[in-house]
C-alpha positions as semicolon CSV with decimal commas, in nm:
position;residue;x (nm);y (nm);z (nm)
1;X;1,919;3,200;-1,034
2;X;1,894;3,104;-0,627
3;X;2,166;3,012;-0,424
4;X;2,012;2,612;-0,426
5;X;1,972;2,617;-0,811
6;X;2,350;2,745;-0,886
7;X;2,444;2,472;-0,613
8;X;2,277;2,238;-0,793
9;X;2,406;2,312;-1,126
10;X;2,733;2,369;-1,031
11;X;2,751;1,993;-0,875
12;X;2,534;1,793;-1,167
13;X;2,627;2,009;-1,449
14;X;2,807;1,731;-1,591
15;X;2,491;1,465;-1,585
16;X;2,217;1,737;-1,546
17;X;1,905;1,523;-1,527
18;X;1,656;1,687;-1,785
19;X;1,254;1,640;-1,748
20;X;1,218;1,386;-2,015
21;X;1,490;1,174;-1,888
22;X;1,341;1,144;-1,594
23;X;1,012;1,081;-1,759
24;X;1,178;0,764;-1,914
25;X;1,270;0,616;-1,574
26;X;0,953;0,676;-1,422
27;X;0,756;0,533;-1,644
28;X;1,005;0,253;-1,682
29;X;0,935;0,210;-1,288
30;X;0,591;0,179;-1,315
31;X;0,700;-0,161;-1,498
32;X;0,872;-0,324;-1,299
33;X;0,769;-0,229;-0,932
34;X;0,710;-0,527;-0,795
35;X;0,849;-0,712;-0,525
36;X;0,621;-0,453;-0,214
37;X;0,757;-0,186;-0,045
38;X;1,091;-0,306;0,058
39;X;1,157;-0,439;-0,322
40;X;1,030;-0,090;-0,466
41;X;1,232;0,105;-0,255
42;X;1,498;-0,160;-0,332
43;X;1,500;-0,105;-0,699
44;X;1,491;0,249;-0,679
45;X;1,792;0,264;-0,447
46;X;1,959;0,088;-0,695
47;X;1,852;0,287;-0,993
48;X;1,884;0,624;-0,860
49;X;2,150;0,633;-0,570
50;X;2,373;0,369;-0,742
51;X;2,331;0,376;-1,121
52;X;2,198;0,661;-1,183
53;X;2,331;0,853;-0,931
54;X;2,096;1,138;-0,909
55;X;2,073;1,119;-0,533
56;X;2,283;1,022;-0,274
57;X;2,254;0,814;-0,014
58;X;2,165;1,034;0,256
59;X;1,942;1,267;0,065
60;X;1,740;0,910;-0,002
61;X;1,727;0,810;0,333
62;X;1,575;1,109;0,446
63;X;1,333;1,105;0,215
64;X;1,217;0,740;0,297
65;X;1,197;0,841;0,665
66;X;0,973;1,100;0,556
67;X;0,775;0,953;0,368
68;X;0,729;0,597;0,660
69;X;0,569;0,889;0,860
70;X;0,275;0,922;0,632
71;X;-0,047;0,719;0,546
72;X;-0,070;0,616;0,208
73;X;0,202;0,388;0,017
74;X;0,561;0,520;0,116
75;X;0,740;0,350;-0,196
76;X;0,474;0,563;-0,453
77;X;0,555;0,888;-0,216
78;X;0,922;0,837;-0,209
79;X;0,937;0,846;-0,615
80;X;0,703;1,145;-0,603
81;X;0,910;1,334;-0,340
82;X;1,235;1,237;-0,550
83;X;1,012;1,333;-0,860
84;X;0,907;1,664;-0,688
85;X;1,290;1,764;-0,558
86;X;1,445;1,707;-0,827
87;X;1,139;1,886;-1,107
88;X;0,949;2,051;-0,914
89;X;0,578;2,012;-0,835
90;X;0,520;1,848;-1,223
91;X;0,787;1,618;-1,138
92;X;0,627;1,463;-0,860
93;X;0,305;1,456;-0,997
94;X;0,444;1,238;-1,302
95;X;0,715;1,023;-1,072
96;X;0,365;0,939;-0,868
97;X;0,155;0,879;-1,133
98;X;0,355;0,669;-1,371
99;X;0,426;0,457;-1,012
100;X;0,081;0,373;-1,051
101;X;-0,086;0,401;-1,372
102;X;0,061;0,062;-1,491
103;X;-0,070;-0,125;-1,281
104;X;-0,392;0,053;-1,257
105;X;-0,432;-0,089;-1,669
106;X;-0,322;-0,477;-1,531
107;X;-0,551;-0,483;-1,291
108;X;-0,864;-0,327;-1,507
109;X;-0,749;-0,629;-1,744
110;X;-0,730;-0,897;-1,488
111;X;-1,001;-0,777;-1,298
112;X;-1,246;-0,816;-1,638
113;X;-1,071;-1,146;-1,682
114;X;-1,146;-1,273;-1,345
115;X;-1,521;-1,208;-1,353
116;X;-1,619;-1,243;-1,700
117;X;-1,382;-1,615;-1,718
118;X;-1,358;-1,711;-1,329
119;X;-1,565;-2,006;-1,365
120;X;-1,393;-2,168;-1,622
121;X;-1,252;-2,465;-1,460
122;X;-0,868;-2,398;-1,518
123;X;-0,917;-2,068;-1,397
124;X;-1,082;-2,181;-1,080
125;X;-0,829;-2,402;-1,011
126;X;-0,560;-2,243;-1,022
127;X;-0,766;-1,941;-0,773
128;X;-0,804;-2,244;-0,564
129;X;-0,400;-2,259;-0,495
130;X;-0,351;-1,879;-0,488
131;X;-0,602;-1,852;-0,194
132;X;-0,384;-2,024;0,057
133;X;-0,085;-1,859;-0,081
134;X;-0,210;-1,512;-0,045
135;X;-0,300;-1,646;0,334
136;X;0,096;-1,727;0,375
137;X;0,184;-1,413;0,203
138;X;-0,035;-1,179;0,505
139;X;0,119;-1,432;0,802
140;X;0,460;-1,327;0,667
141;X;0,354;-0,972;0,668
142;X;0,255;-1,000;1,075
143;X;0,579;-1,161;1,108
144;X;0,804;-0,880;0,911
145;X;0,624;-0,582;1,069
146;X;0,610;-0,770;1,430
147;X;0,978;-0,818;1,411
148;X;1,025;-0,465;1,350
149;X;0,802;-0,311;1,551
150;X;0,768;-0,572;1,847
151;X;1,113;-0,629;2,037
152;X;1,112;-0,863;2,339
153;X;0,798;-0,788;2,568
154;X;0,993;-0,731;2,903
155;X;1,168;-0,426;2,686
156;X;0,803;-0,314;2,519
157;X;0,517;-0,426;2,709
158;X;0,327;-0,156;2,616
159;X;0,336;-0,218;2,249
160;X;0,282;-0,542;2,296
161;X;-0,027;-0,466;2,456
162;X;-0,168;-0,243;2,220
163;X;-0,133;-0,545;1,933
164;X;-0,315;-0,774;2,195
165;X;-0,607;-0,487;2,202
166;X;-0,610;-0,392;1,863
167;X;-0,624;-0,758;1,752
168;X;-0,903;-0,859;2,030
169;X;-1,066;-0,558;1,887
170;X;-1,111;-0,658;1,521
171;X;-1,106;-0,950;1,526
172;X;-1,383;-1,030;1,818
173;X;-1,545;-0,691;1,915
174;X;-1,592;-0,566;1,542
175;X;-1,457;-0,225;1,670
176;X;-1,441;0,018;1,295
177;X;-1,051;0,043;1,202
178;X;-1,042;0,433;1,214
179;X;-1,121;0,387;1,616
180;X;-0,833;0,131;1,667
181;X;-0,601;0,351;1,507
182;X;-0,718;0,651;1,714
183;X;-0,704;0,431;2,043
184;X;-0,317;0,350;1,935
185;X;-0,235;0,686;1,827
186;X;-0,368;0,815;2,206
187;X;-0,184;0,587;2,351
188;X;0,151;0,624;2,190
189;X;0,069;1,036;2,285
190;X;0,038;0,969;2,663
191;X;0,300;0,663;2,625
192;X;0,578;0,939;2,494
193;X;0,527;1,157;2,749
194;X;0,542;0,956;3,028
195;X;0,743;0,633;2,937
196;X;0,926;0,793;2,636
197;X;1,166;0,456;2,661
198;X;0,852;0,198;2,563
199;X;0,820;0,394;2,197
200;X;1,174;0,513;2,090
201;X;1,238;0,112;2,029
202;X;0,981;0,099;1,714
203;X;1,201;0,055;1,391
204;X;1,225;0,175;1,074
205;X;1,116;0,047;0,733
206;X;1,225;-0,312;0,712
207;X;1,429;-0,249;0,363
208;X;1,618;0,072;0,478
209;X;1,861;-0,044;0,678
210;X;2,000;-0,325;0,388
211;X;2,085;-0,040;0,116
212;X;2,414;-0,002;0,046
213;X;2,633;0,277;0,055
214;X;2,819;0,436;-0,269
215;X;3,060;0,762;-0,278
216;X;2,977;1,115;-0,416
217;X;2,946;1,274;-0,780
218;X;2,590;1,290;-0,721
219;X;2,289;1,529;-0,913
220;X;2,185;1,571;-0,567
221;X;2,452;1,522;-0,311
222;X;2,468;1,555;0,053
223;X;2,572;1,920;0,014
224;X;2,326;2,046;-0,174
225;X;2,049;2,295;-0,031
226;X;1,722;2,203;-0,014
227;X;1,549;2,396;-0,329
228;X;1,364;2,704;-0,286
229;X;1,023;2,515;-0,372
230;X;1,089;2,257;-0,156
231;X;1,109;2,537;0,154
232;X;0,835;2,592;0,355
233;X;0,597;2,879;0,224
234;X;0,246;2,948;0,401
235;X;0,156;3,128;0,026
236;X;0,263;2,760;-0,159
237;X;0,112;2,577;0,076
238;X;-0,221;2,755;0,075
239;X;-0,224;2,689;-0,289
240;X;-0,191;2,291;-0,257
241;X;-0,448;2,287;0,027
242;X;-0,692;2,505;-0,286
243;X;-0,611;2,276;-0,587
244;X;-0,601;1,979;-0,351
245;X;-0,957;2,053;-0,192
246;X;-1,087;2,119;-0,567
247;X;-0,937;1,807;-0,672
248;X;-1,174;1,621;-0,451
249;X;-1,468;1,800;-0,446
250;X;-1,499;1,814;-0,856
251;X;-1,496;1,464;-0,896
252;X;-1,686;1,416;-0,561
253;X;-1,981;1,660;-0,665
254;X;-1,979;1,535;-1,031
255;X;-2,034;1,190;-0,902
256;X;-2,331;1,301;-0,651
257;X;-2,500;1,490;-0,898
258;X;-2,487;1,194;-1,185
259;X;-2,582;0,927;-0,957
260;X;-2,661;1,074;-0,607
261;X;-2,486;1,091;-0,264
262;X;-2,645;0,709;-0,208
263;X;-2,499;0,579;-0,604
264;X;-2,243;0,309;-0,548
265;X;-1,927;0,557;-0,731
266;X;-1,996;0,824;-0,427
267;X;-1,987;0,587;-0,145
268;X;-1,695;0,416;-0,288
269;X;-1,508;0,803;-0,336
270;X;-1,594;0,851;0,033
271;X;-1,495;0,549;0,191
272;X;-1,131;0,512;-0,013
273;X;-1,059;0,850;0,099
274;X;-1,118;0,781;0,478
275;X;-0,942;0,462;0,363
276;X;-0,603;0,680;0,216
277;X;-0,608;0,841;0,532
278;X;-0,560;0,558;0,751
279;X;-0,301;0,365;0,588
280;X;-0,016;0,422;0,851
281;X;0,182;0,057;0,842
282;X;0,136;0,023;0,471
283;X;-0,110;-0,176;0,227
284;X;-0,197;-0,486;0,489
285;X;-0,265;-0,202;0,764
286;X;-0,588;-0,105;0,604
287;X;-0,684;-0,396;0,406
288;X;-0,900;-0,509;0,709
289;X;-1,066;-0,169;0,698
290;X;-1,139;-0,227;0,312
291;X;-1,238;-0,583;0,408
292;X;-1,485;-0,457;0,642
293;X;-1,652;-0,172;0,448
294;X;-1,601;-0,327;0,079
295;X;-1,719;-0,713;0,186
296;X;-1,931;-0,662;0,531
297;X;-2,073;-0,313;0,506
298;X;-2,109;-0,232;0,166
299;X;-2,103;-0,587;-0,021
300;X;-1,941;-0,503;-0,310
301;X;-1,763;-0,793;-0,350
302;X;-1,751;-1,133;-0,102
303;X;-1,457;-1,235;0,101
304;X;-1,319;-1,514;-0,138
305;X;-1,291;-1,264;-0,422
306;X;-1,107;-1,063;-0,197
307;X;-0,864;-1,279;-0,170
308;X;-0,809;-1,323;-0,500
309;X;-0,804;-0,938;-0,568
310;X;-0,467;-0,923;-0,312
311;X;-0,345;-1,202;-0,525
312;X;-0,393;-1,000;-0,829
313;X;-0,205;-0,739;-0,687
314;X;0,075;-0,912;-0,553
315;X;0,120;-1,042;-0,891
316;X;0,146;-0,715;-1,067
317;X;0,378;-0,395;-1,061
318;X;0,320;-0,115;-0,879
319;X;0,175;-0,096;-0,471
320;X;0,005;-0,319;-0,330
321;X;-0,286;-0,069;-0,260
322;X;-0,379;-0,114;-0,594
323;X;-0,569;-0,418;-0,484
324;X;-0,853;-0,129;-0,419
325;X;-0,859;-0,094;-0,779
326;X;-0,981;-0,482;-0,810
327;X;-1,207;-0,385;-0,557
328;X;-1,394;-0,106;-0,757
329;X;-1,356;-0,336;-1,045
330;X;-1,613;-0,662;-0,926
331;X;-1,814;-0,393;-0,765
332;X;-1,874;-0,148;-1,017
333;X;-1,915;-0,504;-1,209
334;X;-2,189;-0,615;-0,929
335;X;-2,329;-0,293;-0,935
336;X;-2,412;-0,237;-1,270
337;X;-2,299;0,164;-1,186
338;X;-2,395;0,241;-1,623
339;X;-2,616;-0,039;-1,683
340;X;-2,585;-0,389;-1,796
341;X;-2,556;-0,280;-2,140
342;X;-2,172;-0,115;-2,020
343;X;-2,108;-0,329;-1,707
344;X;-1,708;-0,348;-1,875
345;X;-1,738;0,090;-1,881
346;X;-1,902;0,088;-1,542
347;X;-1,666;-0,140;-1,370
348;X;-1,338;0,046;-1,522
349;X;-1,495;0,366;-1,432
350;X;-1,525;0,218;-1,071
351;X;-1,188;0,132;-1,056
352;X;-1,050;0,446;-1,176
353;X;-1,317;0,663;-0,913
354;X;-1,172;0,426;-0,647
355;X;-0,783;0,533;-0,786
356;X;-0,782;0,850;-0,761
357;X;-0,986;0,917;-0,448
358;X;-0,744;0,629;-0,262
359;X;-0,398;0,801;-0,456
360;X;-0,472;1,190;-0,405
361;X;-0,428;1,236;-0,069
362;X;-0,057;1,083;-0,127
363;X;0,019;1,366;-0,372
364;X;-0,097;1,641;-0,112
365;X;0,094;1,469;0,156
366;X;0,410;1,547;-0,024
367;X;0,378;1,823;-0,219
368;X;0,182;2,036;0,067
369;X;0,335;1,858;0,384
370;X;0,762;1,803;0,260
371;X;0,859;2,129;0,476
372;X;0,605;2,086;0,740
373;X;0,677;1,727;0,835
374;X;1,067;1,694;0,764
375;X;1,120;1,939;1,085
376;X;0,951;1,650;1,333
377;X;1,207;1,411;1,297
378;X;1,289;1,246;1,627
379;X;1,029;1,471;1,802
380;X;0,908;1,202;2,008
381;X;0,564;1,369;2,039
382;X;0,508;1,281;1,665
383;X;0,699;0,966;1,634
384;X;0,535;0,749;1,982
385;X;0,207;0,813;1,789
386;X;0,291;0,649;1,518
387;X;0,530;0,344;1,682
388;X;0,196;0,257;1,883
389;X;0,019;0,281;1,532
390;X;0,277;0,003;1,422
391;X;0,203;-0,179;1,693
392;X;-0,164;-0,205;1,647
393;X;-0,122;-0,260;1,273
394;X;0,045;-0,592;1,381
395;X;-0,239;-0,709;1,533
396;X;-0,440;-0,593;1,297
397;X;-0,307;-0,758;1,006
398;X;-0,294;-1,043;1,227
399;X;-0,706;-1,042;1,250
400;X;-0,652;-1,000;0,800
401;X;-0,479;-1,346;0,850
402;X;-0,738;-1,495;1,032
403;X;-1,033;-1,406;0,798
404;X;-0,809;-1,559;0,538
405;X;-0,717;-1,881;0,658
406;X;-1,104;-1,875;0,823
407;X;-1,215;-1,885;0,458
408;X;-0,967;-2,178;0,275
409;X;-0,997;-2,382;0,572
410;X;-1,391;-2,490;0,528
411;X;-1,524;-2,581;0,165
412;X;-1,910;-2,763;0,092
413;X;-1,866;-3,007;-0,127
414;X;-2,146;-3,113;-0,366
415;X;-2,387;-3,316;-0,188
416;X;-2,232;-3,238;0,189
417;X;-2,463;-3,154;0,479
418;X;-2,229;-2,945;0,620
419;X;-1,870;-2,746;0,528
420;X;-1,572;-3,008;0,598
421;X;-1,207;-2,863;0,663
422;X;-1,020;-2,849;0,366
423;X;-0,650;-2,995;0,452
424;X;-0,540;-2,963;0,094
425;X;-0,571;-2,582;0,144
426;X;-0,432;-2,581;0,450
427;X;-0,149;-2,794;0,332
428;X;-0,117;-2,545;0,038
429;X;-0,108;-2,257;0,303
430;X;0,159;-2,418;0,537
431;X;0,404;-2,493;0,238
432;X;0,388;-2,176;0,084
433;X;0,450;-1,996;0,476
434;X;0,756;-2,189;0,498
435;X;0,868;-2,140;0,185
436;X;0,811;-1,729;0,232
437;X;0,932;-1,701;0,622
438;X;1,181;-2,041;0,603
439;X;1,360;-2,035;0,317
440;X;1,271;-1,677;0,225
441;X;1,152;-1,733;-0,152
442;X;0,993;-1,414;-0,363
443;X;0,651;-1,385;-0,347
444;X;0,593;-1,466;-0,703
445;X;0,710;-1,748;-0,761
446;X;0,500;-1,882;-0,440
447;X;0,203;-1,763;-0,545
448;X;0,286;-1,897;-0,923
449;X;0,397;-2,210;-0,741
450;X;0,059;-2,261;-0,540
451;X;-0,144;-2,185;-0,874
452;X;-0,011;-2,434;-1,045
453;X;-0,026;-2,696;-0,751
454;X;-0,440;-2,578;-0,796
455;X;-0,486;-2,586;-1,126
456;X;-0,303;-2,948;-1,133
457;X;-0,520;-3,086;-0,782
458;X;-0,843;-2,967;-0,970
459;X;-0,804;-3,140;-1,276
460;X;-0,683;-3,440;-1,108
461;X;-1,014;-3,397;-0,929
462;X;-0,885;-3,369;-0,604
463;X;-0,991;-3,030;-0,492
């Protein structure tokens, strides 16, 4: 047995956490994720570091600030680097996918509920309420990641400045995410080596710095070494890279050779993996990327029913991210990707092509990058990068906003000329912001809130 394992045994032989009991909590997580990022990482602070107690404080901390340095959902990658310290390389692997396999079934359901029953009238209606809800919920999102990131401009002009560029960028120059974020990322290089101060004021995750703080008798305690498979090993590490790369090109090749390099399931594999890779800032960072390439470029599905897809998946466990599963939903839907005879087959295969391909990169991230990346912690050359990717995410998201409100705030009525502003959306949309960033309500019951506020205005025949 190694020195790590006898540590570890010796200091959680009394509450040794076996396989299948961690199994249980998982999978139990996968239920009731909801809440974002900060409420994930909430609930499993409180589950592991102060019920549980299978990891302390510290050891948890670390692990978040890890995992914030990464594209790709850090709540998901926190339970699979817990998952993968505490069981190995199986462990993560389940802890990750049971984060997201829930809510990958909820939104297949949803998704075939929305398109096969959208036009029902009730249905509608209540859409017609969640629209300008979901509008509130991305404002508050500028506002939580601004206040963060963004301290007083006299201190950070610089960052600032790259929110003003990235947002003029989007939103009015149509410049492709990918070359914002490498603008941003250039900047923040040159920024930490010359002005160092400007991008060592960037924060941390917004929920981190809430948890609270319990005492020892931990699985995993401050004390304990860092497992031999979670040390760095060019021969472990070469076999990730191998499995990983196979992982993507199987899939990838079967779906060329069944339907072609042009077939709707290959484009969407391609574009959701550039899409995982570009998802520093969290879900609303590269929803305007998604928005651009699902609704603009490729046209699988139209701006309105993107907003109800981010509905969806603020309404259901799991990341937000998973909103790209609606998205391969209504386009392998649109598509007809096995026919019209399967369109319910076609669209869940979609969804699940559009899963994996988004969610892979996550696992690699951890399970091939843990010893690489934990060793650049307060290196400024890595972190300024990624505080001036922040900072263009806020501005960003900011452009996400304005598409949204953009689309509630015209409607054509029956019979109209012309689109007329529609102040009942907008009224919708103001209420809910103040209720999110005022009196600092959940997100669900705002969004069930504004649905029912829809579903009542339509069948009152108001809107």
């Amino acid at each position: 047995m190694t020195a790590a394992a006898e540590t570890l045994a010796h200091r959680g032989a009394a509450h040794e956490v076996t396989f299948g009991e961690a199994l249980k909590f998982w999978l139990k997580l996968g239920f009731i994720s909801f809440g974002g990022p900060a409420g994930q990482i909430a609930i499993m602070h409180r589950e592991l570091v102060e019920q549980r107690r299978w990891i302390s404080e510290r050891r948890f901390l670390h692990a978040l600030n890890y995992c914030m340095l990464l594209p790709g959902p850090e709540a998901q990658q926190l339970a699979t680097y817990i998952g993968w310290l505490m069981h190995r390389t199986w462990g993560g692997i389940v802890a990750g996918a049971l984060f997201v396999l829930p809510s990958l079934f909820i939104l297949i359901a949803l998704s075939w509920v929305y398109v096969a029953f959208g036009n029902v009238s009730w249905v509608a209606g209540m859409f017609y309420g969640i629209k300008p809800a979901v509008a509130a919920i991305v404002l508050q999102a500028v506002w939580r990641i601004g206040s963060r990131t963004l301290k007083s401009p006299r201190k950070v002009p610089l960052l600032w400045a790259i929110t003003l560029a990235s947002f003029v960028a989007i939103a009015w120059l149509h410049v492709p995410f990918p070359w914002v974020v490498a603008a941003a990322a250039l900047a923040g290089a040159l920024g930490g080596k010359y002005l160092p101060a400007q991008f060592a004021a960037g924060g941390g995750h917004g929920g981190a710095k809430d948890l609270g703080h319990a005492a020892g008798g931990y699985v995993i305690d401050d004390a304990t070494p860092t497992p031999d498979h979670a040390r760095f090993s060019k021969a472990r590490l070469a076999a990730v890279v191998v499995v990983g790369a196979l992982l993507w090109l199987l899939p990838m090749g079967a779906l060329v050779m069944t339907h072609g390099w042009d077939g709707t399931l290959a484009q969407m594999g391609w574009f959701f993996t550039k899409a995982a890779l570009l998802t520093f800032g969290g879900a609303y960072a590269v929803l305007p990327y998604v928005y651009q390439g699902a609704v603009e470029h490729f046209h699988w599905l139209t701006g309105p029913q993107m907003i109800d897809g981010l509905a969806l998946g603020e309404t259901t466990p799991g990341p937000l991210i998973m909103v790209v599963a609606f998205v391969g939903f209504v386009g392998g839907w649109a598509r007809q990707v096995l026919g019209p005879d399967m369109l319910f087959l076609g669209a869940a295969l979609a969804a699940s092509v559009v899963t994996w391909f988004t969610f892979l990169p996550s696992f690699l991230f951890i399970l091939a990058g843990g010893p690489l990346v934990e060793a650049t912690h307060g290196n400024m050359k890595f972190t300024a990068p990624l505080t001036a990717i922040t900072a263009a995410v806020v501005g960003v998201i900011a452009t996400l906003a304005l598409f949204f409100l953009a689309h509630i705030a015209w409607r054509t009525l029956p019979g109209a000329a012309a689109p007329q502003v529609d102040w009942i959306a907008l009224a919708i949309a103001a209420a809910a912001a103040i209720a999110l960033l005022r009196f600092k309500i959940g997100v669900i019951p705002v969004i069930a809130a504004c649905a029912m506020a829809g579903l009542v205005l339509r069948l009152a025949g108001w809107a």
